[in-house]
N, CA, C and O atoms as a GROMACS GRO file, in nm:
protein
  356
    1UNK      N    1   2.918  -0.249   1.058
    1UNK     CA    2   2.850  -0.273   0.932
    1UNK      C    3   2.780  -0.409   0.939
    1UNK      O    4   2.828  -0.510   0.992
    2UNK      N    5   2.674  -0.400   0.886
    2UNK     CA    6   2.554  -0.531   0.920
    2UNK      C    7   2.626  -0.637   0.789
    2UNK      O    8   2.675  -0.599   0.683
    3UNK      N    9   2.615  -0.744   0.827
    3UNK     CA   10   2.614  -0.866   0.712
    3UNK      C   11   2.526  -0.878   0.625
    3UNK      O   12   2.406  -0.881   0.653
    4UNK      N   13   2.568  -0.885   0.521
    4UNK     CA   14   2.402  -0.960   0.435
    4UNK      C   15   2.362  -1.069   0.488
    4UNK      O   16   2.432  -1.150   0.549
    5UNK      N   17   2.263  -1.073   0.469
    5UNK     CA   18   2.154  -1.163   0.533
    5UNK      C   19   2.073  -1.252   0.438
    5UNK      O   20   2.024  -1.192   0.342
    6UNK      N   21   2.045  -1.402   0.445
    6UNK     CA   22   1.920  -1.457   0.356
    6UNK      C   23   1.790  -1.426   0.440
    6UNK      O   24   1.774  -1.484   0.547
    7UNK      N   25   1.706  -1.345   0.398
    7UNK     CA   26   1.553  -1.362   0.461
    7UNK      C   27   1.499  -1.435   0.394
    7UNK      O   28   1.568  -1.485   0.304
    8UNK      N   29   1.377  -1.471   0.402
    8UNK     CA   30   1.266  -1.557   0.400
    8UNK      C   31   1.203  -1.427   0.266
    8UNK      O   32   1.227  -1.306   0.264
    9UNK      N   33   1.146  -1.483   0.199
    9UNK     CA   34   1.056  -1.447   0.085
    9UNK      C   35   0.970  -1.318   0.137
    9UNK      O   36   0.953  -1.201   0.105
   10UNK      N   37   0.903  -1.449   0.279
   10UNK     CA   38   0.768  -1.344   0.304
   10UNK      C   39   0.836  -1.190   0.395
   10UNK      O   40   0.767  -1.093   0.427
   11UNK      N   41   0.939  -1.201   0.413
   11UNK     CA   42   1.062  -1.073   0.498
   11UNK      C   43   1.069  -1.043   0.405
   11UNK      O   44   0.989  -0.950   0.387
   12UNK      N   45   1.136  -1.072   0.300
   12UNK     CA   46   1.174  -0.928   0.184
   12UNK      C   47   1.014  -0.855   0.119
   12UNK      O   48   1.012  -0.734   0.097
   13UNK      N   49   0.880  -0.943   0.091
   13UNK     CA   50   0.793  -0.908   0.062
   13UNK      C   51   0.754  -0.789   0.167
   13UNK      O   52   0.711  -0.684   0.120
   14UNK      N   53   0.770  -0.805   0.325
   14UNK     CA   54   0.701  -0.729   0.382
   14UNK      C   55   0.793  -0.550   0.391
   14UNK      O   56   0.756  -0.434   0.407
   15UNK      N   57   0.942  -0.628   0.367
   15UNK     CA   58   1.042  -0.502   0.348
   15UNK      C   59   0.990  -0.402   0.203
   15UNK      O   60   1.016  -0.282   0.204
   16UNK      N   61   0.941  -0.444   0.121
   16UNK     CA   62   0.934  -0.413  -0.029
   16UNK      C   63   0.784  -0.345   0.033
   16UNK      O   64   0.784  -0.224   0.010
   17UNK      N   65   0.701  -0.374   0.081
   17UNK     CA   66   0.567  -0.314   0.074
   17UNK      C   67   0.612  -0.199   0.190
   17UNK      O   68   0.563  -0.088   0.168
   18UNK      N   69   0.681  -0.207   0.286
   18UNK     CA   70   0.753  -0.100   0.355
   18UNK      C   71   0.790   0.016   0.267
   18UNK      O   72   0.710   0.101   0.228
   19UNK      N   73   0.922   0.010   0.239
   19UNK     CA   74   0.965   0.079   0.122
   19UNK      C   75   0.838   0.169   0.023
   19UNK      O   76   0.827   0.288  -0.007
   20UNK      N   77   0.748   0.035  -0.011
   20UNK     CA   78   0.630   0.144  -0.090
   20UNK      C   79   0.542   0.201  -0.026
   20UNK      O   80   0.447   0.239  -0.094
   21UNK      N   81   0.537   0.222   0.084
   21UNK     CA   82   0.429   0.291   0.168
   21UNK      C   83   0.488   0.373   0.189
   21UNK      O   84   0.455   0.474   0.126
   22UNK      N   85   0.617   0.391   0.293
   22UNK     CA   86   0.723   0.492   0.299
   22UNK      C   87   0.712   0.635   0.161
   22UNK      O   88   0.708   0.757   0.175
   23UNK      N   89   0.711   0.570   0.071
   23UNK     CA   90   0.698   0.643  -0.077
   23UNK      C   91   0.559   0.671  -0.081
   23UNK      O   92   0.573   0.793  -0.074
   24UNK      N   93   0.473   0.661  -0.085
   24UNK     CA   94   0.376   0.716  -0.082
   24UNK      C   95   0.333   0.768   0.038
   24UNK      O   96   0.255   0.863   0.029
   25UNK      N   97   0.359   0.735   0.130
   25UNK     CA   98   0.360   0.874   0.226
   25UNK      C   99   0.426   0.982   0.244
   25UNK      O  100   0.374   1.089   0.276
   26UNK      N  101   0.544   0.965   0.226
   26UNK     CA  102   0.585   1.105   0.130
   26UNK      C  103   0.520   1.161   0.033
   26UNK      O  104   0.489   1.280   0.033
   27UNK      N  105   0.486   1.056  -0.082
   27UNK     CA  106   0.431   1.178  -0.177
   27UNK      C  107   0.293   1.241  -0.117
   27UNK      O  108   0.264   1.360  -0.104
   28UNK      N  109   0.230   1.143  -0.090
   28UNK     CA  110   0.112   1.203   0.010
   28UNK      C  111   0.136   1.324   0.083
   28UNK      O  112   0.037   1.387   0.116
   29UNK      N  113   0.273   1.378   0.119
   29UNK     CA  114   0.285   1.445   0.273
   29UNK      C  115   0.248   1.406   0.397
   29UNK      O  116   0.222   1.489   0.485
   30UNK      N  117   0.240   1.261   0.418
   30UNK     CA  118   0.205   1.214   0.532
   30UNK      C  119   0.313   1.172   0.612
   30UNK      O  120   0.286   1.120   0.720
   31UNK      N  121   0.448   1.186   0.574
   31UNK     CA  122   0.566   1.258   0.642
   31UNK      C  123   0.630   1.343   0.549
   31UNK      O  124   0.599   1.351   0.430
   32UNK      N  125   0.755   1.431   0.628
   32UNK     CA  126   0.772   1.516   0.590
   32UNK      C  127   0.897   1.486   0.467
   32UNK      O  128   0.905   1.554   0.364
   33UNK      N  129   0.955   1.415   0.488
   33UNK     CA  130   1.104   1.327   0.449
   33UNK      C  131   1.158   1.227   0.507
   33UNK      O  132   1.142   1.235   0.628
   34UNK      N  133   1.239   1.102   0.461
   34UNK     CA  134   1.267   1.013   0.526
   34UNK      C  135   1.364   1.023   0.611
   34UNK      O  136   1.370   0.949   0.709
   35UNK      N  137   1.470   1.131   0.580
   35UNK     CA  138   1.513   1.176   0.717
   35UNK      C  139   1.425   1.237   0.842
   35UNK      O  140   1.454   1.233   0.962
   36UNK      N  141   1.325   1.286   0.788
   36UNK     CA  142   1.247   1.352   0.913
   36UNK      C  143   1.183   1.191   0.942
   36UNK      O  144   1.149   1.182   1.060
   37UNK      N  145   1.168   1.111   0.892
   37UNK     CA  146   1.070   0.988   0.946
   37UNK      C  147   1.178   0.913   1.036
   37UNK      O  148   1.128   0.875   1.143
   38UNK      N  149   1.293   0.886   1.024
   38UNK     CA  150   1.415   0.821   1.063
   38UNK      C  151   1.400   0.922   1.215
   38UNK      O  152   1.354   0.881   1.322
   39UNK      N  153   1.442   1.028   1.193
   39UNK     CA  154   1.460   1.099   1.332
   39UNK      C  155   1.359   1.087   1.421
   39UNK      O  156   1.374   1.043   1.535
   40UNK      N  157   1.242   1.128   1.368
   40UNK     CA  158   1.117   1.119   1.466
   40UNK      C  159   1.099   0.957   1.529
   40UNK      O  160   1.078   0.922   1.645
   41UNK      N  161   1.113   0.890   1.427
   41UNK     CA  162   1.086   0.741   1.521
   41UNK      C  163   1.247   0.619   1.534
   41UNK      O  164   1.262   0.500   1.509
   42UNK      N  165   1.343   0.731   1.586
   42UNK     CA  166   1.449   0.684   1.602
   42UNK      C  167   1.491   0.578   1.570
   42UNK      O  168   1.521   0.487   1.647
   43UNK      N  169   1.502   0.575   1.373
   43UNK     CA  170   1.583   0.460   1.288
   43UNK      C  171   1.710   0.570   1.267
   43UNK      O  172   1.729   0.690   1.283
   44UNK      N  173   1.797   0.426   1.214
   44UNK     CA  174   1.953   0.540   1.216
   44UNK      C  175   1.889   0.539   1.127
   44UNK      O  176   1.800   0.459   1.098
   45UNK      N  177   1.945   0.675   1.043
   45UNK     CA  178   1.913   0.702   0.907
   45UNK      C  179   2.001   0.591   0.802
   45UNK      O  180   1.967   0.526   0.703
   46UNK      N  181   2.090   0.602   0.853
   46UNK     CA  182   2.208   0.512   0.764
   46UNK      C  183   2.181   0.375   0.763
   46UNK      O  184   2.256   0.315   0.686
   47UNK      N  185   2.096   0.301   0.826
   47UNK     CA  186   2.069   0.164   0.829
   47UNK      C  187   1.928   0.189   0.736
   47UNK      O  188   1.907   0.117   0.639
   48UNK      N  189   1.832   0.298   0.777
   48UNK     CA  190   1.732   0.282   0.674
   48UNK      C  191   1.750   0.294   0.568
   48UNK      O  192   1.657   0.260   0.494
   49UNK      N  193   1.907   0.362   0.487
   49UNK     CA  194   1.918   0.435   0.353
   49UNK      C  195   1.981   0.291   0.288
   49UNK      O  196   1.970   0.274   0.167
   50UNK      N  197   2.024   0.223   0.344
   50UNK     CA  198   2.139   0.095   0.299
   50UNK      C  199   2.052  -0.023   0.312
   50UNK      O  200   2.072  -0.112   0.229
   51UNK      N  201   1.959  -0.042   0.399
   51UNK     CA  202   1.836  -0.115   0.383
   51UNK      C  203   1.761  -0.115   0.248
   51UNK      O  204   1.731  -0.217   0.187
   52UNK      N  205   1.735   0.012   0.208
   52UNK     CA  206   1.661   0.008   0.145
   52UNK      C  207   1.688   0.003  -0.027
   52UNK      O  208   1.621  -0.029  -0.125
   53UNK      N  209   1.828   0.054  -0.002
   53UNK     CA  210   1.952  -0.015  -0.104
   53UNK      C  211   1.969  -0.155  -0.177
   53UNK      O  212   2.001  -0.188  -0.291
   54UNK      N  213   1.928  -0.227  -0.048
   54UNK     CA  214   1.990  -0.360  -0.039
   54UNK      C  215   1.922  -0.427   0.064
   54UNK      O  216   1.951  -0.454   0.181
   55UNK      N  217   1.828  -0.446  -0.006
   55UNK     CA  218   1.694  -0.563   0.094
   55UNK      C  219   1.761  -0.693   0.196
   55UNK      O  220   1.717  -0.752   0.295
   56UNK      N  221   1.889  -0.701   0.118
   56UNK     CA  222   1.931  -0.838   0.210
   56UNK      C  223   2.047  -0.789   0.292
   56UNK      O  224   2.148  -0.853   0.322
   57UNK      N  225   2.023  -0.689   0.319
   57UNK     CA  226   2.120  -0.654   0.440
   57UNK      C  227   2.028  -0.674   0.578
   57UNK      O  228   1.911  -0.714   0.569
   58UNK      N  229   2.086  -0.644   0.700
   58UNK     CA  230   2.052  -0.714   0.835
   58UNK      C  231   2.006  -0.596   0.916
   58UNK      O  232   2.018  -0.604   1.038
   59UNK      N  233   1.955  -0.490   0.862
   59UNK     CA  234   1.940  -0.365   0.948
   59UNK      C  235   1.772  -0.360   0.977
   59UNK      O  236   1.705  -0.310   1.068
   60UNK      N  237   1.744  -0.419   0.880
   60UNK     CA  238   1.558  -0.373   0.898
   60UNK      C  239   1.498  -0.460   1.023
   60UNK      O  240   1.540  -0.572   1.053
   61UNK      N  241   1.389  -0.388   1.096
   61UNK     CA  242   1.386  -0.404   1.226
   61UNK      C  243   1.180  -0.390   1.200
   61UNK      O  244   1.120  -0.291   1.161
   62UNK      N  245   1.140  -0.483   1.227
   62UNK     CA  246   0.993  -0.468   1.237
   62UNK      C  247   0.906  -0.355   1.298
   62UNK      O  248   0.786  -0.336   1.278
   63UNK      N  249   0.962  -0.308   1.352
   63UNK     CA  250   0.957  -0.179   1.428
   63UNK      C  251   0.948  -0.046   1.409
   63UNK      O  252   0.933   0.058   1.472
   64UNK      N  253   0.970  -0.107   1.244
   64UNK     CA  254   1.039   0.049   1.132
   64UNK      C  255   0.837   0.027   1.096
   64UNK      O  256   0.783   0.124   1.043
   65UNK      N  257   0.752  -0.094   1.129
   65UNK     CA  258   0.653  -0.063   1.052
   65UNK      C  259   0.552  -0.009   1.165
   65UNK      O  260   0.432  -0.031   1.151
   66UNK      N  261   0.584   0.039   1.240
   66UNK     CA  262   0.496   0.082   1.375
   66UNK      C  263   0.410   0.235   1.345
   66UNK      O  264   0.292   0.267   1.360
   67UNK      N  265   0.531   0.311   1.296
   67UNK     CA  266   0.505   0.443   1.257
   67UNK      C  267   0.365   0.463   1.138
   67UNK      O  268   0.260   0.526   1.125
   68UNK      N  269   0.452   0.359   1.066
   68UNK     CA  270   0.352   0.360   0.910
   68UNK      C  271   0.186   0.372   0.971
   68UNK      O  272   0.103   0.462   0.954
   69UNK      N  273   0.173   0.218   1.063
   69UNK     CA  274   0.046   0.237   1.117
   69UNK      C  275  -0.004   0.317   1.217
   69UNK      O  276  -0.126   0.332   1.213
   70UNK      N  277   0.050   0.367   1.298
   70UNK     CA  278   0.011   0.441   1.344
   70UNK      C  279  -0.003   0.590   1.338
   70UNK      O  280  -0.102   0.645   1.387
   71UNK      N  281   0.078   0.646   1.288
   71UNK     CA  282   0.084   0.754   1.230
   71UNK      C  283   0.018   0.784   1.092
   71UNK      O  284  -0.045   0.890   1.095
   72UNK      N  285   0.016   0.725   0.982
   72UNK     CA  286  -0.006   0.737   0.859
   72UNK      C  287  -0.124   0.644   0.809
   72UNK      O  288  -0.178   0.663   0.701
   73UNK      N  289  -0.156   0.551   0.888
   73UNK     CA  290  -0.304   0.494   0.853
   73UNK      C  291  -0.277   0.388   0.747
   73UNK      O  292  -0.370   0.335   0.686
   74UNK      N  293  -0.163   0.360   0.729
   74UNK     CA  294  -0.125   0.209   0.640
   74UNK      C  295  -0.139   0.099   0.681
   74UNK      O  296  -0.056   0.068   0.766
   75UNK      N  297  -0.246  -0.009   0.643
   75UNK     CA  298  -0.297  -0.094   0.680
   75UNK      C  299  -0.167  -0.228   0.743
   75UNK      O  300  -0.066  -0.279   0.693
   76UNK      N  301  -0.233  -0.240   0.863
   76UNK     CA  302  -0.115  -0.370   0.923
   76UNK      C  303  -0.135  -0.493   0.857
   76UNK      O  304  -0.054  -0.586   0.859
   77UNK      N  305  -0.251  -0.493   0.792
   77UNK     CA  306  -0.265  -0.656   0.750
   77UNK      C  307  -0.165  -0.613   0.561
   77UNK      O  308  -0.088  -0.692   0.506
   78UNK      N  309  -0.198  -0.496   0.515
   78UNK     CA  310  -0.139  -0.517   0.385
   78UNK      C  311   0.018  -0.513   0.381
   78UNK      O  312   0.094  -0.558   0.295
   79UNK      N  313   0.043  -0.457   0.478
   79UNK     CA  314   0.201  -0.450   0.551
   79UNK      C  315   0.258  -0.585   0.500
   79UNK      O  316   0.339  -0.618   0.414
   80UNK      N  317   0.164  -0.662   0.610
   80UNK     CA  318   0.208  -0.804   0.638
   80UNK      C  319   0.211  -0.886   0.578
   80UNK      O  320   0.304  -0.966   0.578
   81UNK      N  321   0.118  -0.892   0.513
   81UNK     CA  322   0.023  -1.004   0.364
   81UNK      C  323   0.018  -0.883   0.242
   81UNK      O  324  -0.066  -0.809   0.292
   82UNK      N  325   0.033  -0.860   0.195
   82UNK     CA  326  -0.006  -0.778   0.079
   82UNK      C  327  -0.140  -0.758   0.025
   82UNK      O  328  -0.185  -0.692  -0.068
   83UNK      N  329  -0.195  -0.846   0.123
   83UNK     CA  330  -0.404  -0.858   0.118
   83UNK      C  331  -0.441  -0.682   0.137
   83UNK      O  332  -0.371  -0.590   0.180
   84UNK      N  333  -0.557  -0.684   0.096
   84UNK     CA  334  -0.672  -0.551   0.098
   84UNK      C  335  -0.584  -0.447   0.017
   84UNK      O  336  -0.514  -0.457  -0.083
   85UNK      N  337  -0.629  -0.310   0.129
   85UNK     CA  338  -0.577  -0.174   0.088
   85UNK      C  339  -0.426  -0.132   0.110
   85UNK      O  340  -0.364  -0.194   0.195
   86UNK      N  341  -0.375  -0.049   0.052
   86UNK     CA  342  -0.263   0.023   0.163
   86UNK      C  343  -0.293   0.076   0.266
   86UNK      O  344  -0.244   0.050   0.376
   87UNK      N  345  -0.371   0.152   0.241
   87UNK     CA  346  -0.445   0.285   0.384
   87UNK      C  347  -0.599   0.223   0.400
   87UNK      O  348  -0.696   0.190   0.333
   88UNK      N  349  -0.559   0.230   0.512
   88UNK     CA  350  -0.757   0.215   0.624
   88UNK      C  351  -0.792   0.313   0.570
   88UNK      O  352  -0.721   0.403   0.525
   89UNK      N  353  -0.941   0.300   0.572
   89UNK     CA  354  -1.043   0.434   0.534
   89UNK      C  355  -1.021   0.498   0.668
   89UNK      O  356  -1.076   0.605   0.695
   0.00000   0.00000   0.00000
């Protein structure tokens, strides 16, 4: 079991815009479910579900935002900064 963790502002900001892209790519159908997103890009499911629970836990992994962009067309800079769009044209 991971520790809670203090992140940095701009870490929980970029976890929180995670989380909302995640959600709208679902509702989109631009995955299928977050278990199907967990399996396909091998997050435990159980670290993404408790993550997302609880922002200051120690499970979230930068890595979780790879998929978003590449797969789903969610902008890396709004990821990062909350600047521009969600999704590239």
């Amino acid at each position: 079991m991971s520790k809670r963790r203090v992140y940095s502002k701009y870490t929980l900001d970029v976890m929180e815009r995670f989380f909302d892209a995640i959600e709208e790519c679902r509702k989109n159908k631009l995955i299928k479910s977050y278990t199907d997103f967990c399996k396909d890009n091998n997050i435990d499911k159980a670290h993404f579900y408790t993550q997302r629970k609880d922002l200051n836990r120690g499970f979230f992994e930068v890595g979780w935002l790879v998929p978003l962009i590449d797969n789903c067309g969610v902008s890396s800079l709004w990821l990062l900064t909350g600047k521009g769009m969600m999704f590239v044209k």
